[in-house]
C-alpha positions in Angstrom: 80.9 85.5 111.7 83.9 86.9 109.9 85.4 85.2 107.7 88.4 85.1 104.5 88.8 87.3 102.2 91.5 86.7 99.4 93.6 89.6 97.7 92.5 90.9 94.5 89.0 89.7 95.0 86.5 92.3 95.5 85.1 91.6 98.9 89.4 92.1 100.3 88.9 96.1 98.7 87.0 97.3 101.6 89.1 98.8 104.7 86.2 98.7 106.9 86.2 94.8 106.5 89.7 94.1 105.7 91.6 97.1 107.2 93.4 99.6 104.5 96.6 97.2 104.8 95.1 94.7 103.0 92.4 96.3 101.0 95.0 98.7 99.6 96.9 95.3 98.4 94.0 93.9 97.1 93.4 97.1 95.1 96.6 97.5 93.9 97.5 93.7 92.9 95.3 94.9 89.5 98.0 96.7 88.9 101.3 95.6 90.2 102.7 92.1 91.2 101.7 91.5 95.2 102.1 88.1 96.8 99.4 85.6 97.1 97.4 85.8 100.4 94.4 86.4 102.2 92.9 88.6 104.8 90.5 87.3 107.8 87.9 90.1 108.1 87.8 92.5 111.1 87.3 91.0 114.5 87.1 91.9 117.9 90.6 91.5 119.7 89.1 91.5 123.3 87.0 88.6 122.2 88.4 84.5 121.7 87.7 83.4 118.6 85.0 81.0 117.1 86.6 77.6 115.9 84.7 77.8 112.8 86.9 81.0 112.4 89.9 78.8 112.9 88.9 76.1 110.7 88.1 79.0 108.2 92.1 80.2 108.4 93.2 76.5 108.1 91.9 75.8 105.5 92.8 78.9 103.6 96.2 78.7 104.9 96.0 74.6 102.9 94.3 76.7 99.6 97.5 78.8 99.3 99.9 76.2 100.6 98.3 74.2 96.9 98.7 77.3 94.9 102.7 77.9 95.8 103.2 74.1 95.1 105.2 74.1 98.4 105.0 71.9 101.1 105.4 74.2 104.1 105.2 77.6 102.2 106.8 80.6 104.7 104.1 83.3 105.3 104.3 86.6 106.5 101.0 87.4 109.2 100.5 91.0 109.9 98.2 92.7 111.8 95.2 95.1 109.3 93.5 97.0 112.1 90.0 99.0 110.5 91.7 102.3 111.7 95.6 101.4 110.6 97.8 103.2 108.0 95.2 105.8 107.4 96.2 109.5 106.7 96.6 110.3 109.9 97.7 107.0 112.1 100.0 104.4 110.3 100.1 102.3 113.7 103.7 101.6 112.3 105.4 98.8 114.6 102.5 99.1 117.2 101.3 95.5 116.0 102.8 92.2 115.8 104.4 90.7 112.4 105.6 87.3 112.4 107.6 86.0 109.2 108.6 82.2 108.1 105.5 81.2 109.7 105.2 77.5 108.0 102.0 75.2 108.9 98.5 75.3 109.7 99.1 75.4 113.5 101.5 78.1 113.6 99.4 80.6 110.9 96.6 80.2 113.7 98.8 81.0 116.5 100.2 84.0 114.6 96.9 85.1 114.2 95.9 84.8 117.7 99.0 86.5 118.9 98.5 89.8 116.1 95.0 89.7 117.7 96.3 90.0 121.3 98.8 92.7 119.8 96.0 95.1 119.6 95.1 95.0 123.4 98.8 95.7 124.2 99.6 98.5 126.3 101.7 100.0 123.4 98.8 99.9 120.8 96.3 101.0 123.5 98.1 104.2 124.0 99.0 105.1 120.5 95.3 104.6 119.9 94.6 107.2 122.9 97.4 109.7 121.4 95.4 109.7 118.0 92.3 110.4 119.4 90.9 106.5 118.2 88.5 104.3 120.6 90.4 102.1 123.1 87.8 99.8 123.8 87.1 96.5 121.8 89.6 97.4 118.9 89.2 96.0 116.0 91.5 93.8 114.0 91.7 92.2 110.5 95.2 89.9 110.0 96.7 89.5 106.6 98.4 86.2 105.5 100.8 86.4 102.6 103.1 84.6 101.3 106.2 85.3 102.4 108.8 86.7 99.4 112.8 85.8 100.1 113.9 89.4 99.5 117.1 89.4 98.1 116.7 92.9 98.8 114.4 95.2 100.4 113.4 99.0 100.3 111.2 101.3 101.8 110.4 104.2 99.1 108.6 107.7 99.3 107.0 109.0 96.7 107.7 113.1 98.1 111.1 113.3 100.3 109.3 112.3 103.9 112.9 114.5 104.9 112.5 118.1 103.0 108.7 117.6 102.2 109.8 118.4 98.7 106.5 116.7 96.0 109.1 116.8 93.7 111.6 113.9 94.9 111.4 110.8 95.2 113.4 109.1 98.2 114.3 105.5 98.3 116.5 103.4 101.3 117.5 99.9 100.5 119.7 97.2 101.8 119.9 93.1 101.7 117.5 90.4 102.6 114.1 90.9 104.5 112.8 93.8 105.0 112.9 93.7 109.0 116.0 95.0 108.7 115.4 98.4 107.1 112.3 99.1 109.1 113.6 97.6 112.5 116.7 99.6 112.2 119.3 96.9 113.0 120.9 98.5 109.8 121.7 101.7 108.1 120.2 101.4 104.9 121.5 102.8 101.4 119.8 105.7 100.6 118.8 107.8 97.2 116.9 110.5 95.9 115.7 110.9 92.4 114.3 113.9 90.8 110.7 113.9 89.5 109.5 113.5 86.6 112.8 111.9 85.2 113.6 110.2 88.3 116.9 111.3 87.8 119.4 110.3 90.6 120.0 113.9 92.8 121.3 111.5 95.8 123.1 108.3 96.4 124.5 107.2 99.7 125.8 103.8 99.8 126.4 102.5 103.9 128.5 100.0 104.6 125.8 97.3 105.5 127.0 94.8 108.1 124.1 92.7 108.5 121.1 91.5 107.2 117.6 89.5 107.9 117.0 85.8 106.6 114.9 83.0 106.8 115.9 80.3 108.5 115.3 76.2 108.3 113.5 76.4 111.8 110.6 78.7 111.0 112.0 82.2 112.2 114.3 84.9 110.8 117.6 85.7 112.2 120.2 88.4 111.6 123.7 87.6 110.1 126.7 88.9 108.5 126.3 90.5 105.3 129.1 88.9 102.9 132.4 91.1 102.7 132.2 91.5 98.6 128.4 93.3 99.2 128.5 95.6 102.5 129.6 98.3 100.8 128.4 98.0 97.1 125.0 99.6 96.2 121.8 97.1 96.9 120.0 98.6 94.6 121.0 98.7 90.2 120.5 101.5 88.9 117.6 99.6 86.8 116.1 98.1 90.2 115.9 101.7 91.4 114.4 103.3 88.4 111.9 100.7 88.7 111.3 101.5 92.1 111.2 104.9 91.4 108.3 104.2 88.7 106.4 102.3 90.8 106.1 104.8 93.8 104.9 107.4 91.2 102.6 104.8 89.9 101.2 104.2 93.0 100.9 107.9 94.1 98.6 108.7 91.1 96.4 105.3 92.3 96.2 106.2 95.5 95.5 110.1 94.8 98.1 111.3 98.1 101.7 110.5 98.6 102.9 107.2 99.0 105.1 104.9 101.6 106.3 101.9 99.8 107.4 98.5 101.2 108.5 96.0 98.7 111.0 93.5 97.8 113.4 92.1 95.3 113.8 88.4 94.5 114.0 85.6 91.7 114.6 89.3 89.3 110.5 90.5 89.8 110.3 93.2 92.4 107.0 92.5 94.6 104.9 95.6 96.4 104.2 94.4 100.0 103.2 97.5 101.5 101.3 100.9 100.5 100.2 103.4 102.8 100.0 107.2 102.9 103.2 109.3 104.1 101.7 110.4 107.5 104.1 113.2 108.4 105.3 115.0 105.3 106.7 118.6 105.9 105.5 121.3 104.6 
């Protein structure tokens, strides 16, 4: 039976088992500050799960849930599919991710539901289009706790624009992530010169909204406050540090990197780390 598998241990470092989502996290939280969290090992999304398994998520779910010291702790459930953000298929929105998912109950139903993602007609075809198997997919789901982003970026360690090795590319703006990725908002964007990371680039938007948390359990979309939409999300420290961490990262990994993390409480968290998939050139 599958089973949990906690970042940073050793049994979370193996894609096959984890999917390269989470073992990439688990590899890199040696090195870098990732949220707490755990993985449920690969299943088969065509097939309903065994309530040991579901006990088995509980009960990891009330392990972290002691660790945070929080009562109802918001988590962040993503789908890990074995064959996800590999070189050649980053299966990039073709999943489910819920966020502010508080409770035993609800991590289990967002676990179900990333599981049911991977049948969807959406992810059965981008499968097709990449040449993977279509039949009984198999899924991992990673359960992290979720970070209150004051602000979020998406970073590149080679400009995924020019193709250029030499660049670093980073777009930012305020609060959750969703935002930046989802596209409800024209991010801030930079380029910094390797090996100095010196700034090359630096567009500022004018941001009008932005991604929370909310008090019920889900995220919403408001208005960014008048003194911030059009002032720079990103310090010129925060993005230095950024800029460090994607090269970091790159030399880890051994290819180019694509870079999810977050800002908050003045630590910046890595919450993503995958290859760039379609760099020029």
């Amino acid at each position: 039976m599958s089973g949990i598998a906690w970042l940073g241990d050793d049994a979370c470092h193996d894609p096959a088992t984890v999917g390269a989502k989470a073992a990439h996290l688990s590899r890199l939280s040696s090195i870098h500050l990732v949220p707490p969290g755990f993985a449920v090992t690969a299943v088969d999304a065509s097939v309903p799960r065994e309530p040991a398994l579901l006990s088995a998520i509980a009960a990891a779910y009330r392990r972290l849930r002691a660790r945070t010291g929080l009562a109802a702790p918001p988590m962040a459930v993503r789908s890990s599919a074995v064959d996800e953000d590999g070189a050649g298929a980053s299966f990039a929105g073709q999943h489910e991710t819920f966020l502010n998912v508080r409770g035993e109950d609800a991590v289990i139903a967002a676990f179900e539901r990333c599981c049911a993602s991977a049948l969807s007609s959406v992810a059965t075809q981008y499968r097709a289009q990449q040449g993977l198997t279509t039949a009984r997919p198999q899924i991992a789901v990673l359960v992290q706790q979720l970070v209150a982003s004051e602000t979020s970026a998406v970073a590149f360690s080679a400009n995924p624009i020019t193709g250029a090795r030499d660049q670093v590319m980073v777009t930012a703006a305020w609060g959750l992530g969703e935002s930046v990725v989802g596209g409800t908002v024209t991010p801030d964007l930079y380029v910094l010169g390797r090996p100095a990371l010196r700034v090359l680039e630096r567009h500022i938007s004018s941001k009008q909204v932005m991604t929370v948390l909310t008090e019920g359990g889900t995220t919403a979309d408001v208005p960014v406050p008048d003194a911030l939409r059009d002032r720079s999300s990103l310090t010129n420290s925060q993005l230095l540090e950024i800029g460090r961490l994607v090269v970091k990262l790159e030399r880890a990994m051994g290819w180019p990197v694509d870079v999810e993390c977050a800002l908050a409480y003045d630590e910046l968290y890595l919450l993503q780390c995958r290859p760039i998939t379609a760099l020029p050139g």
